[in-house]
C-alpha positions in Angstrom: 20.2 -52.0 268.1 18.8 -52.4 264.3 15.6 -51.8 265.7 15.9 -48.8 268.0 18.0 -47.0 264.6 15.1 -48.1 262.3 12.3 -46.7 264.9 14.1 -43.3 265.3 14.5 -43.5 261.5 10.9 -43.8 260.8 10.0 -41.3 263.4 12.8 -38.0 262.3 12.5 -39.3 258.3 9.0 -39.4 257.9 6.7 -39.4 260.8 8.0 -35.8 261.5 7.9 -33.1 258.8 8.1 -30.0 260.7 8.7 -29.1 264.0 5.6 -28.7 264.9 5.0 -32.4 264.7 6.8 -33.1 267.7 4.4 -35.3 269.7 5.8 -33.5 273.3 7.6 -30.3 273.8 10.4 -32.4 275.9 13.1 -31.5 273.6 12.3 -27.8 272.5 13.6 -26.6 276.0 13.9 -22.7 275.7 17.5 -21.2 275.8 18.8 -18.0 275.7 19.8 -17.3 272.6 22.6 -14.8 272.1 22.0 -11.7 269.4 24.5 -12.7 266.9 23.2 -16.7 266.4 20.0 -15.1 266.1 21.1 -12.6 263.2 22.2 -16.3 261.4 19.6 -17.9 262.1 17.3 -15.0 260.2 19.8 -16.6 256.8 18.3 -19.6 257.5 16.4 -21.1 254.6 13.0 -21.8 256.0 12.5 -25.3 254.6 15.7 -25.9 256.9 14.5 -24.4 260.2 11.2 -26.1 259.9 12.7 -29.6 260.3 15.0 -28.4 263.2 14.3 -31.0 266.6 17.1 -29.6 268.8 16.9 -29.3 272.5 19.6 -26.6 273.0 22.5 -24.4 271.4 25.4 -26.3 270.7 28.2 -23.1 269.3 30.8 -22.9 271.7 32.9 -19.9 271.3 36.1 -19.6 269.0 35.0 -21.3 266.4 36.5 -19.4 263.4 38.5 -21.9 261.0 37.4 -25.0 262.8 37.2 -28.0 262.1 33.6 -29.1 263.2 31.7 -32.6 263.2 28.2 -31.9 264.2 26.2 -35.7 265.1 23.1 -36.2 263.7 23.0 -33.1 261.9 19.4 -33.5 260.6 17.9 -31.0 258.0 21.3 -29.2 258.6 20.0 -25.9 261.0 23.1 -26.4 263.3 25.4 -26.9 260.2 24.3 -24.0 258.5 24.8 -22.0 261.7 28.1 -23.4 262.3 29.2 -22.7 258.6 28.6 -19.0 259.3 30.7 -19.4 262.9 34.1 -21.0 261.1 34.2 -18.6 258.1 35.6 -19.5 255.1 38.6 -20.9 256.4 37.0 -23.8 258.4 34.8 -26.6 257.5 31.5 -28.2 258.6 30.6 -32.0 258.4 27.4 -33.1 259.3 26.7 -37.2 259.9 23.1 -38.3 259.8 21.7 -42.1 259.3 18.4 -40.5 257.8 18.3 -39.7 254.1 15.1 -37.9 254.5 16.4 -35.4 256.6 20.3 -34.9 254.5 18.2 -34.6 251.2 16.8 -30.9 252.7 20.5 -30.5 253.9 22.1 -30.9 250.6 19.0 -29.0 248.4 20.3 -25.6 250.5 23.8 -26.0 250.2 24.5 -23.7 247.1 21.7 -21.3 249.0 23.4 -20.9 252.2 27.0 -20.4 250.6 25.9 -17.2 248.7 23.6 -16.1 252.0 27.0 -16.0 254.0 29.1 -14.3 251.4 31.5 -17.4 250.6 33.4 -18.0 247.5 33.4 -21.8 248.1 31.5 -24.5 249.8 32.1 -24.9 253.4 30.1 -27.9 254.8 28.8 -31.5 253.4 26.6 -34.0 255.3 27.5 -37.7 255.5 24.8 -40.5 255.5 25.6 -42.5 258.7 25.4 -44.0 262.4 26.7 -42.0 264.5 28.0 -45.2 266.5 30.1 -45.9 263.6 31.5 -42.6 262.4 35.4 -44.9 261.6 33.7 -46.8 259.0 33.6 -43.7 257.1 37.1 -43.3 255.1 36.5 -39.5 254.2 36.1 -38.8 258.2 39.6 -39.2 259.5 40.6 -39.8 262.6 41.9 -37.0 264.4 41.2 -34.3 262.3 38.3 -32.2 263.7 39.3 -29.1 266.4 35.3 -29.7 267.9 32.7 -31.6 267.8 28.8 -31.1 268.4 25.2 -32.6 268.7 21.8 -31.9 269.9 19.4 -33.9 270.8 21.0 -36.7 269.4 23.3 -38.9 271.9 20.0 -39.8 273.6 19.0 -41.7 270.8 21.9 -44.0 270.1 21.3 -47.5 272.0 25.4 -47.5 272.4 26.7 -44.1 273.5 29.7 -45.6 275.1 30.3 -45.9 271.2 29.3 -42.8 270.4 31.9 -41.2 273.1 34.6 -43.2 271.7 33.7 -42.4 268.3 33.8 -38.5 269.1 37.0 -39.5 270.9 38.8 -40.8 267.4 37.7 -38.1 265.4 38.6 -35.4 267.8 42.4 -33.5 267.7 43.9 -33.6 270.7 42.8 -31.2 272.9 39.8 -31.3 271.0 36.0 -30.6 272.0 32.7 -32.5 272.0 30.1 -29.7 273.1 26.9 -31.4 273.2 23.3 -30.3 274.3 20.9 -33.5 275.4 18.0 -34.8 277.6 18.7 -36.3 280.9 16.4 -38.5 283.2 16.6 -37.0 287.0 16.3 -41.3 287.9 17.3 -44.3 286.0 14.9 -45.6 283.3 13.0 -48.9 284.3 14.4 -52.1 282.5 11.2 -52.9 281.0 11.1 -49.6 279.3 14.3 -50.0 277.8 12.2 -52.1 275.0 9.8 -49.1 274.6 10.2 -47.8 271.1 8.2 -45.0 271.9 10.4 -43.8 274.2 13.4 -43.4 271.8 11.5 -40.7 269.8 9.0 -39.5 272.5 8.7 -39.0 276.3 5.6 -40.5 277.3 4.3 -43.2 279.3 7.0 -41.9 282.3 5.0 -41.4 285.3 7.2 -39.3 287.8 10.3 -39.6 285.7 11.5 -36.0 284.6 13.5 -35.0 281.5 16.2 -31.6 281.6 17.8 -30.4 278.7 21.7 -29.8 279.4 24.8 -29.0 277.6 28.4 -30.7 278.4 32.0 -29.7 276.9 34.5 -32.6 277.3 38.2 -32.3 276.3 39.9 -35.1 274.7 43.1 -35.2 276.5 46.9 -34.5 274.8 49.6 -37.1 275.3 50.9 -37.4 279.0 53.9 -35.3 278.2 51.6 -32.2 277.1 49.5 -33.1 280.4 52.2 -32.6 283.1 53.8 -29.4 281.5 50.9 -28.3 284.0 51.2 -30.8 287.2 50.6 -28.3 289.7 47.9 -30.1 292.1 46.6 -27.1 293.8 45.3 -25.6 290.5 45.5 -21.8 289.5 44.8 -18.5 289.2 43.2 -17.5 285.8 42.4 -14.1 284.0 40.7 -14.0 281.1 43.1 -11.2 278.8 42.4 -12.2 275.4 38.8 -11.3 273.8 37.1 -14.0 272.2 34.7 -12.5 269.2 31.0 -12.1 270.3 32.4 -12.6 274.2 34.6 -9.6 274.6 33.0 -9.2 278.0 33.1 -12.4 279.3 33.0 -15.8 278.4 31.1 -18.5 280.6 33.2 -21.6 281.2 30.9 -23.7 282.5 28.0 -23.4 284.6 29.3 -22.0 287.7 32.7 -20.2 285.9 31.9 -16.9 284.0 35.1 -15.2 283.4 35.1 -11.0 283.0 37.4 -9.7 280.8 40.7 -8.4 282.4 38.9 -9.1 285.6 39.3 -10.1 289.3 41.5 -13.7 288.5 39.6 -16.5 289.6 40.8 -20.1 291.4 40.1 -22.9 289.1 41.4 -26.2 290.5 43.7 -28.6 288.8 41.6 -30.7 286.8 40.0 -27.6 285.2 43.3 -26.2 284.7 44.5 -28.9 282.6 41.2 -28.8 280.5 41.9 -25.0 279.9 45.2 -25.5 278.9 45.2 -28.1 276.3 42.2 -26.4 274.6 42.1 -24.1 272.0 41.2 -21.4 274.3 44.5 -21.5 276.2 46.1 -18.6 274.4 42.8 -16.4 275.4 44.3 -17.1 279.3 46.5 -15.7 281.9 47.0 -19.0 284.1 49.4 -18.6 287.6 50.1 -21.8 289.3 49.0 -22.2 293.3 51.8 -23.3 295.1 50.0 -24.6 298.7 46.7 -25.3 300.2 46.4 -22.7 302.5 46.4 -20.3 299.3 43.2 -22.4 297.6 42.1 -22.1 301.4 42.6 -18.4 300.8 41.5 -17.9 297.2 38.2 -20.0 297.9 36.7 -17.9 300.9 37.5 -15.2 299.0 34.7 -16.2 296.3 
């Protein structure tokens, strides 16, 4: 594991100055990019957005006066952006284990407090594994409302760690909204010892890379769970705006939900998700009480 964090530090710290460097486009997938993240990004300082190796957006809605850990945080783009999401009431920490990359963080700090109009400081970046974000004593467990990264879980040799990391440092009901690349087949064993292959993707023959982005809810405690233990799922209307999504507000990929709109079946499992999250007051939710009705609701849609 030494090696593979010593390789990727080498490659993000010092082989890689600015974007442009990046030896394949694999992880500068294009993404839409909604009008107000760009009007942040234009704050930006330049020196920052130069050394940004991202592979997708990683601001979920409702963010104002979070609490949010962003892994692998880098030169700090996604930071910076975030900062400008939570407001002045929330708080931004980014953990990095590449000093290179938190000493252009940190230089912009002071810059990027005056750019967004606040009194006081609203992020700081950590030096640090993002397999061992416990070992920390100023990160707490249980203590940030989400959690992000991009490009970044990839890179660990130990994300089951990394997932139970997130997991500690997460509130109940917390989210880890993460972008990252994705093989479409498993990775031959004798590539595993590849070192080029944990900072570039060559040398892959018919193997193909995606860029996509997960949410994942850490669960309440079993009593907050069944308050909702309805197993034919419900009927949800989105009736609270969420700023920059008064319209609608896409769930996931194949649930966008209109504002004040047609209520839509979401089953159980999804249910319970939404409900423990801090979207939950944003949604009408009306229990199904049989099978036929999900028959009903489904060939309706």
């Amino acid at each position: 594991m030494a090696n593979v964090h010593e390789d990727v530090q080498n490659y993000y710290g010092v082989q890689l100055q600015q974007s442009h460097d990046l030896k394949t486009d694999a992880c500068s997938a294009k993404a839409y990019v909604p009008s107000f993240i760009k009007d942040i990004i234009k704050k930006i300082h330049p020196e920052v957005t130069a050394r940004y190796f991202g592979c997708g957006l990683v601001f979920p809605p409702k963010l104002e006066g979070c609490r949010v850990l962003d892994l692998g945080c880098g030169s700090g783009r996604d930071v910076y952006i975030l900062s400008s999401l939570v407001g002045a009431q929330g708080y931004v920490v980014g953990v990095d284990m590449t000093k290179e990359q938190l000493d252009v963080a940190n230089r912009f700090v002071d810059y990027h407090t005056k750019e967004f109009g606040f009194e006081k400081v609203n992020v700081e970046f950590r030096l640090g594994k993002i397999e061992q974000l416990t070992d920390d004593p100023e990160l707490k467990t249980n203590s940030f409302d989400v959690a992000v990264s991009n490009c970044v879980v990839n890179l660990s040799p130990d994300k089951k760690k990394v997932l139970q990391q997130v997991y500690e440092m997460l509130k109940p009901g917390g989210e880890f909204y993460f972008s990252d690349m994705y093989a479409d087949r498993p990775i031959p064993k004798e590539l595993h010892s590849n070192k080029i292959l944990w900072v570039k993707y060559t040398y892959l023959g018919d193997i193909k890379y995606a860029s996509c982005t997960y949410r994942l809810f850490k669960n309440k405690s079993i009593e907050d769970l069944t308050t909702f233990d309805n197993k034919y799922g419900a009927l949800v209307t989105y009736i609270t705006p969420i700023t920059n999504y008064e319209h609608e507000l896409q769930f996931d990929q194949s649930i966008t939900l209109k504002l004040r709109g047609q209520p839509q079946y979401l089953n159980a499992e999804l249910i319970k998700m939404l409900r423990i999250s801090r979207y939950s007051e944003n949604f009408k939710i009306d229990p199904v009480t049989d099978e036929k009705e999900i028959s009903d609701l489904t060939t309706q849609h």
